[in-house]
C-alpha positions, 0 to 999 in steps of 0.5 A: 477569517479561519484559515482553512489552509491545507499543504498536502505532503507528498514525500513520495509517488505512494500519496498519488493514488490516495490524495491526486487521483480519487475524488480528494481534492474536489471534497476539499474545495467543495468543503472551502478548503484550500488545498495545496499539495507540496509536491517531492514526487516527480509527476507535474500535478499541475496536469491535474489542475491542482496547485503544487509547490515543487520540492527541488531537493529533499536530501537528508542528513547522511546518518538519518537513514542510519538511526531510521533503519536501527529505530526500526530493528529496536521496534521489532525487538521490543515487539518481541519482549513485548508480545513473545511472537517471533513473527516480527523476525520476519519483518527484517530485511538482511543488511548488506555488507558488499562495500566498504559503505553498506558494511559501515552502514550496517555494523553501525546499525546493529551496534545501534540496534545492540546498544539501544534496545530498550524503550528509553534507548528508542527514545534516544534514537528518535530524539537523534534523528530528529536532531539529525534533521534540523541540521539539513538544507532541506529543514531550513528549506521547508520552514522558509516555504511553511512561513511563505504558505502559512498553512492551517495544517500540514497532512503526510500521505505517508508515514514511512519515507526518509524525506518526510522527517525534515519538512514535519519538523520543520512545520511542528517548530513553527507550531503548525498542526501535523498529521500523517496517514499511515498509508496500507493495512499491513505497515504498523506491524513491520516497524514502519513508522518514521515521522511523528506528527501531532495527529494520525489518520488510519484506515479503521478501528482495528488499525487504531488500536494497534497503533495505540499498541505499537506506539503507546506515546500517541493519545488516543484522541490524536487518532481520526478513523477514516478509511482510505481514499484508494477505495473510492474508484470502485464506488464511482459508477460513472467510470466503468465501461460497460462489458462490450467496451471494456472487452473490444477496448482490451481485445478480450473474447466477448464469449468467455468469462475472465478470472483476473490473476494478480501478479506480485513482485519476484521478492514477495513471489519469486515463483510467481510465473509458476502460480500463474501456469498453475492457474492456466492448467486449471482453466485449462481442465475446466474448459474441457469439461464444458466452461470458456474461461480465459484468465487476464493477467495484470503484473506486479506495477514495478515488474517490468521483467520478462519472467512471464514471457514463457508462461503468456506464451505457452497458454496463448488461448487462456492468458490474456496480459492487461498491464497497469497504467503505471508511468516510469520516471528513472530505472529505479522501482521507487520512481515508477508511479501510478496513473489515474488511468490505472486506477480506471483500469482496476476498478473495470478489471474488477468489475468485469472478471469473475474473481480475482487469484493471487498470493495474499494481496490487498487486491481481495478489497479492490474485487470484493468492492464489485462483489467478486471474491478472491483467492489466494495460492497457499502451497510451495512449488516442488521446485522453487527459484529460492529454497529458503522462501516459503509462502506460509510464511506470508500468511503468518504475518500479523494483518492476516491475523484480522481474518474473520473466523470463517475464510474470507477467501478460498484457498488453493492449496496444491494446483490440483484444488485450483479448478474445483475452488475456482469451479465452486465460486462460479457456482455461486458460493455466496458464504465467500463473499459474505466473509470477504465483506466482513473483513473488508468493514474491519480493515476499511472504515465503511461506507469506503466511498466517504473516507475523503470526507471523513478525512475533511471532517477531522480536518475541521476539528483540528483546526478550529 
C-alpha cells in the first residue's frame, strides 16, 4: 500500500493561514492523504480536529542565526554583481550594536559577509549552517518523531524561519522527500530563503522564474506552480454574509457605502495615522458634494498601538474601526497569530466595501477577488515622524516591477487627488479592475480557488 503520508511543517504562525484555516486539509483527505501537521506554533490545531504533533523545543544552535543573517547579506551582494540594481540595498535591515552581544553578533556578521561574498563562499556559508544544525537537540529530535511517523513527504509552509532548518535536514538524511512553500510574492527578492528542500511550491510562473534567478542550484523541474492557499476565502460564497448582516453584526450605517483603509505596521508606515486623516478629509469633501461615504478602518494584525486613537476620534462620522480577528499568545509581534475567524472578516470586509486604500499591500489581491479595486497613497507627508523614510521607496522594490504596463491600481498622489480618484472609481472605471485582474493572474496561478488542489496534485507525483 503507497504510503501517502503527509507531515505538514509548520515552523511558525504564518502557515496557519495557508494550510489550517482554507479548504487544505478537507482537499487532502478527500485526495486519501493522510494528513498530520507537525506543529511549532503556539495555537492547539486540535481545536480544528486536525491531527498534530507538538513540538515542545525548536532551539537552534546559537551561531545559526549568525551564518542565516551573513547568508542573507552575501545574497543581496551577488544580487547586486549580478544584476548592477542597487534596490537590494534596500532589503537590509541596520545590525544592532547596543550590548556587548548584538555588537558581537553583528561584527560577526559583516566579517562574514566581507569574507565570503563570492558564489563559492555562500556555499561554504550554507554548508555551516547546515553543520551548525546537526549539532542540536532539535535535529535529533526531529529524526526520532520522522522515524516514528514514517511520512511520504515533509511540506515547510514556510521557507524563511530559523526553526525550519533543523527538522528539514533531519528529514533530507533520512531520505524523506522535502519541500518548502515560499510563502508571499514579495520574499525571493529580499534574500529570504533559509531552508532548502528537495522540492519547491510557488505561488505562479513569474515566481518560478525568479526563483530559478535567485537560486540557480534549484532544477527546474523540482518547482510545482500552484498558487496559494491564502486566496481561497474570497471564493467560498457560503461564508459571506449578506450586507444587511455584515452592516448590524459590525454596526455600520445601512445607508452609506464603505471604502476600507487598510492599515500597515509603523515601520513599513510610521506616517500611517496621517494617510488615514487624509482618506477622512477626502470623504469628507465628497460627502459635501452630495456622496454618504464612511471609511472602515482595519489595522495592521501586529499593531496594537494607539497611534490611530486621535484620528478615529476626530472623523467619528466618517471612521469606523473593525480590528482583525487576530489572537495574541505573548508580547511579542511573532506570536500574535491569525484566526479563521479573520479570514471570514476579510473575505466580508472585501465583498462589502467599495474598494480598498492603503500603501502598496498585498490586500489589492484580496478586494479585486470581489472585483473591487484598489489604490495605493504615493506621496511623502510634509511633516513625517521619520525624515529618513520615503514611501517611493516602497514602490521600487522589485515585486512591484510585476505591474502590468497599465496601472493596475489608481494613485493618489497628494491628499488633494485623494477624492477625485476615489470619486472616478465609484463612477465605475471598469479599465482599473481589468488591469488589477491582470496582475493578479500573474502573481497568483488562476483559477486561485484550486491551489490546495494543485498543491495535492504535485504531492502525487512526488511520492509516486
Amino acid at each position: 500500500m503507497q504510503n501517502k503520508k503527509i507531515l505538514i511543517f509548520l515552523p511558525d504562525g504564518i502557515g496557519l493561514r495557508n494550510f489550517a484555516y482554507s479548504n487544505f486539509y478537507n482537499v487532502g483527505q478527500n485526495e486519501n492523504f493522510e494528513v498530520t501537521f507537525w506543529n511549532n506554533t503556539p495555537f492547539n490545531l486540535t481545536e480544528l480536529s486536525f491531527k498534530e504533533i507538538k513540538i515542545e523545543s525548536s532551539k537552534s544552535n546559537i551561531l545559526t542565526e549568525v551564518y542565516k543573517n551573513a547568508r542573507k547579506e552575501i545574497e543581496l551582494n551577488l544580487n547586486i554583481k549580478k544584476t548592477n540594481d542597487k534596490v537590494y540595498d534596500s532589503y537590509r535591515f541596520p545590525l544592532p550594536y547596543k550590548g556587548i552581544k548584538k555588537t558581537l553578533k553583528s561584527v560577526a556578521i559583516r566579517f562574514l559577509t566581507f569574507a565570503y561574498s563570492t558564489d563559492s563562499g555562500l556555499i561554504k556559508i550554507r554548508r555551516k549552517i547546515a553543520r551548525l544544525e546537526k549539532k542540536t537537540l532539535y535535529y535529533y529530535q526531529s529524526i526520532k518523531t520522522l522515524k516514528q511517523e514514517n511520512p511520504a513527504i515533509v511540506f515547510c509552509t514556510n521557507q524563511r524561519p530559523l526553526t525550519a532548518i533543523a527538522p528539514i535536514l533531519a528529514a533530507r538524511d533520512l531520505g524523506i522527500p522535502t519541500a518548502a512553500f515560499i510563502y508571499s510574492w514579495d520574499n525571493l527578492p529580499k534574500a529570504m530563503m533559509v531552508i532548502e528542500t528537495d522540492y519547491y511550491f510557488v505561488w505562479s510562473d513569474h515566481m518560478k522564474q525568479e526563483l530559478l534567478f535567485y537560486y540557480p542550484y534549484i532544477k527546474e523541474e523540482n518547482i510545482f506552480v500552484t498558487g496559494t492557499p491564502q486566496f481561497e476565502i474570497h471564493f467560498d460564497k457560503e461564508r459571506l454574509l449578506s450586507r444587511e448582516d455584515f452592516f448590524q453584526q459590525n454596526e455600520l450605517d445601512l445607508t452609506k457605502k464603505y471604502i476600507c483603509f487598510s492599515g500597515d505596521d509603523v515601520t513599513t508606515s510610521p506616517d500611517d495615522p496621517k494617510y488615514l486623516e487624509d482618506a477622512a478629509l477626502a470623504i469628507q469633501k465628497l460627502n459635501d458634494k452630495g456622496f454618504n461615504l464612511g471609511i472602515i478602518f482595519r489595522r495592521c494584525p501586529v499593531d496594537f498601538s494607539g497611534r490611530y486613537d486621535e484620528v478615529l476620534k476626530k472623523y467619528p462620522d466618517i471612521l469606523k474601526a473593525i480590528d482583525p480577528l487576530w489572537k495574541p499568545f505573548s508580547s511579542s509581534w511573532n506570536t500574535i497569530l491569525p484566526t479563521k475567524e479573520d479570514d471570514y472578516l476579510l473575505s466580508n470586509l472585501a465583498e462589502h466595501c467599495e474598494m480598498v486604500l492603503n500603501l502598496g499591500s498585498s490586500m489589492v489581491f484580496d478586494f479585486v477577488s470581489h472585483e473591487k479595486p484598489c489604490g495605493y497613497f504615493r506621496y511623502n507627508q510634509k511633516v513625517q515622524l521619520d525624515k529618513t523614510w520615503d514611501i517611493f521607496k516602497c514602490y521600487r522594490y522589485v515585486h512591484f516591477r510585476s505591474m502590468p504596463a497599465k496601472d493596475p491600481v489608481f494613485f493618489m498622489d497628494d491628499p488633494d487627488s485623494i477624492s477625485d480618484a476615489i470619486e472616478k472609481v465609484l463612477k465605475q472605471d471598469e479599465e482599473i479592475l481589468i488591469n488589477t485582474k491582470k496582475w493578479f493572474e500573474k502573481i497568483n496561478q488562476h483559477p486561485p480557488q484550486l491551489a490546495s488542489q494543485r498543491i495535492f496534485e504535485a504531492m502525487k507525483k512526488i511520492i509516486a
